[in-house]
C-alpha positions in Angstrom: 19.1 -3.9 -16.8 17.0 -4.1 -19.9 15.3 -1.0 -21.3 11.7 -3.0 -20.7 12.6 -3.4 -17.1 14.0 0.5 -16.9 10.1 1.4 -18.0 8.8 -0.9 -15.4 11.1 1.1 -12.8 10.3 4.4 -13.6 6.4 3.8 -14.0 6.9 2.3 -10.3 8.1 5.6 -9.6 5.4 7.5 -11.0 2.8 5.8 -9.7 4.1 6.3 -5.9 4.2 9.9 -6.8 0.8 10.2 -7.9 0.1 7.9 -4.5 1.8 10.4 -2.3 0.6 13.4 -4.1 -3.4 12.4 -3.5 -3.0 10.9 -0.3 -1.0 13.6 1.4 -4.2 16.3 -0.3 -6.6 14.1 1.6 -4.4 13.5 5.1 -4.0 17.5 5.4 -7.6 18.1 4.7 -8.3 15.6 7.5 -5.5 17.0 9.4 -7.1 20.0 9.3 -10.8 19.8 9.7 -10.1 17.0 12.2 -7.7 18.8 14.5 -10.0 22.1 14.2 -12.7 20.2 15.7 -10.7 19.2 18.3 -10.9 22.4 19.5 -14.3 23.0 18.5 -16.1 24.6 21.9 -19.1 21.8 21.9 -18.1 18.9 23.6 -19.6 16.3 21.1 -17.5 17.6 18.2 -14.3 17.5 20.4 -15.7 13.5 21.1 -16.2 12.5 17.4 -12.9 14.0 16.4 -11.0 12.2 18.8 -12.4 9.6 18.3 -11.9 9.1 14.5 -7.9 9.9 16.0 -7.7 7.2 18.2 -9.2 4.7 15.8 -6.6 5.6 12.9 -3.9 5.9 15.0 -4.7 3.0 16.7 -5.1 0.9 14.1 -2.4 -0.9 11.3 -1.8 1.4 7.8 -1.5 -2.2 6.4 -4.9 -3.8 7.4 -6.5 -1.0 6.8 -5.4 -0.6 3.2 -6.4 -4.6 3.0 -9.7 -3.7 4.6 -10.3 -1.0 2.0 -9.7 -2.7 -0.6 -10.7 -6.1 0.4 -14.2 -5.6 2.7 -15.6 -2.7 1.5 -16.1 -4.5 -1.8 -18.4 -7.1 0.6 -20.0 -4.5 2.7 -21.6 -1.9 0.0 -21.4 -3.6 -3.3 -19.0 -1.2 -5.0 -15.1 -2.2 -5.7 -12.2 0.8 -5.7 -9.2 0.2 -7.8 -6.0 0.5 -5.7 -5.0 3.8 -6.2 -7.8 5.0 -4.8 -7.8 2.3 -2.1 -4.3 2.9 -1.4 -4.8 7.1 -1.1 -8.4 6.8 0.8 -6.7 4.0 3.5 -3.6 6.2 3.8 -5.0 9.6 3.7 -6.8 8.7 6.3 -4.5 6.9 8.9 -2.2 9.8 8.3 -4.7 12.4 8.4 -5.3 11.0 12.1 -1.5 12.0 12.8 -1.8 15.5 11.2 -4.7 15.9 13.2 -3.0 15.9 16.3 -0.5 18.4 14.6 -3.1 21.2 13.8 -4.7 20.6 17.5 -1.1 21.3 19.1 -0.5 24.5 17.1 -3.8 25.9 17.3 -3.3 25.3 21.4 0.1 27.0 21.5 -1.0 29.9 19.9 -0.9 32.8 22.9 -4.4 33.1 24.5 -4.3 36.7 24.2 -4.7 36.8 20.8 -7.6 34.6 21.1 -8.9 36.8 23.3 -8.4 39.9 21.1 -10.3 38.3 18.5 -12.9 37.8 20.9 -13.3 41.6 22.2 -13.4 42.4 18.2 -16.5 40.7 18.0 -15.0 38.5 15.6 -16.6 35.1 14.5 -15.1 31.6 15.6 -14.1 31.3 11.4 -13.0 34.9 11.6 -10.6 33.7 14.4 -9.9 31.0 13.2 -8.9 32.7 9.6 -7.7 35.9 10.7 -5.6 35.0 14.0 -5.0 31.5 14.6 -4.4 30.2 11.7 -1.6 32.5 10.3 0.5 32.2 13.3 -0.1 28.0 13.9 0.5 27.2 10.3 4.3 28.0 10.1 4.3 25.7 13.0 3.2 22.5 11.8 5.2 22.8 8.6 7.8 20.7 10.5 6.0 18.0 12.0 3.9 18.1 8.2 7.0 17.6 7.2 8.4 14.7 8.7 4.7 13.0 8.5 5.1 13.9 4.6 8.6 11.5 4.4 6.5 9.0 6.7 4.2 8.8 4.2 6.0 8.4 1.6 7.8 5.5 3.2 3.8 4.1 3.6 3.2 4.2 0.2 5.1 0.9 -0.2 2.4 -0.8 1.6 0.2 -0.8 -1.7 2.1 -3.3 -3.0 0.5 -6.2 -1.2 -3.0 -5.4 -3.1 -0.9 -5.9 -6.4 -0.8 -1.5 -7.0 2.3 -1.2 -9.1 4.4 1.6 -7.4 7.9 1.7 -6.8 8.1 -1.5 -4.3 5.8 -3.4 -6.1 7.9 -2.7 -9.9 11.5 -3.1 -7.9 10.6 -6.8 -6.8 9.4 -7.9 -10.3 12.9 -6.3 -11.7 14.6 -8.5 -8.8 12.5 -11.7 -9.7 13.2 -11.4 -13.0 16.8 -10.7 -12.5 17.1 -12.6 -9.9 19.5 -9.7 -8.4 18.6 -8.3 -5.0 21.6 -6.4 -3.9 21.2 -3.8 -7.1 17.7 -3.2 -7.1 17.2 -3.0 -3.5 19.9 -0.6 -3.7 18.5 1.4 -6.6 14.9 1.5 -4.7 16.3 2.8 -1.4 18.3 5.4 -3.4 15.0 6.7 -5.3 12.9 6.8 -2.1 16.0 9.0 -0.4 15.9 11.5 -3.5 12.1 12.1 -3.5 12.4 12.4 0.4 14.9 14.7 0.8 13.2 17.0 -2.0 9.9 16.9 0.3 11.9 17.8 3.1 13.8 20.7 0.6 10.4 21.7 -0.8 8.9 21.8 3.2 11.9 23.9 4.9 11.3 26.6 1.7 7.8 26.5 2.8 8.6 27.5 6.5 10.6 30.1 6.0 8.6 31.8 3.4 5.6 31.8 5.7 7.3 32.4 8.7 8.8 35.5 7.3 5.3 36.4 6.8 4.3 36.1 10.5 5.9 39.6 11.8 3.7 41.3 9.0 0.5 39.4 10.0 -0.9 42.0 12.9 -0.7 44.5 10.4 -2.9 42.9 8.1 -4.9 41.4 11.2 -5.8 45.3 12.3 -6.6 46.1 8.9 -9.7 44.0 8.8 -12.8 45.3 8.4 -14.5 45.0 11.7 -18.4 43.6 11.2 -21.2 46.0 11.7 -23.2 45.6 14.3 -20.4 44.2 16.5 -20.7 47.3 19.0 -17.0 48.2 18.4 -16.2 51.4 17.8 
């Protein structure tokens, strides 16, 4: 392979890193604010969440990268380049799976700490930050995880609006080559590397936070209970 075609590789390569990196930032924010309404205690913010879950999920990453990029232009005047078309349409669909992620920890956490919170006077945030959170988070890491490789896999659905990531860059190299068995090779190779470091970088994640779990009700009774709660 020519050195010009080596450069059109590797920028492939960095631009579905740069892909991944923003769109999995805006799938966990999602994930997060949409599965904590899910357990929100007014019925109407339980409704709307689901149903922005239900629509993603329900829904092709595909099309909706193509209506991103393609009708939005038609419908409010304005046209976004594909990176950001490819990280708003993905970040979204998989922000709609993460969702469900942070809904399922935050349920499995035992009621009785829930509870605890609750004769503490604490706040819903305070709950939320204080007890929930700290022991649901090392939870999802594993489920984040394998969402994370997912959507790296998704980012090769830019291609068909013409983004040149890794997909995109491999099939000019093959067209210009006219070589398929190499390139296709050398493409599912480099998608297995960056993989199994997200999946490296996500398992160091877990245990470093779950090793911080046993040392959370320490830090839990420590806090500073608010005045005028009526606790002594």
């Amino acid at each position: 392979m020519t050195t010009g075609l080596w450069e059109l590789v590797l920028k492939g390569v960095w631009t579905t890193v740069q892909l991944l990196f923003f769109s999995a930032l805006l799938a966990a924010a999602v994930s997060f604010v949409v599965g904590v309404a899910r357990t929100h205690r007014r019925w109407i913010v339980r409704f709307l969440a689901g149903f922005y879950t239900e629509v993603f999920r329900g829904t092709s990453a595909l099309i909706m990268i193509f209506w991103v990029y393609f009708v939005l232009p038609l419908a409010f005047g304005w046209q976004l380049v594909p990176m950001w078309a490819g990280t708003l349409a993905l970040g979204l669909t998989y922000g709609a799976y993460g969702s469900e992620i942070v809904r399922g920890a935050l349920n499995a956490v035992d009621p009785a700490q829930k509870e605890g919170g609750i004769a503490l006077s604490f706040t819903p945030w305070q709950r939320l930050r204080l007890i929930l959170l700290p022991q649901a988070v090392p939870e999802m890491i594993p489920p984040f995880s394998n969402l994370l490789v997912e959507l790296l896999k998704g980012t090769a659905l830019v291609s068909v609006i013409g983004m040149g990531d890794l997909a995109f860059s491999g099939n000019l190299v093959r067209l210009a080559l006219q070589e398929s068995q190499e390139i296709y090779t050398y493409l599912l190779v480099v998608y297995f590397v960056i993989a199994f470091a997200l999946t490296r970088l996500m398992r160091g994640l877990e245990k470093r936070l779950k090793s911080g779990v046993g040392k959370a009700p320490r830090r839990t009774a420590a806090v500073r209970v608010p005045e005028g709660s009526g606790v002594a």
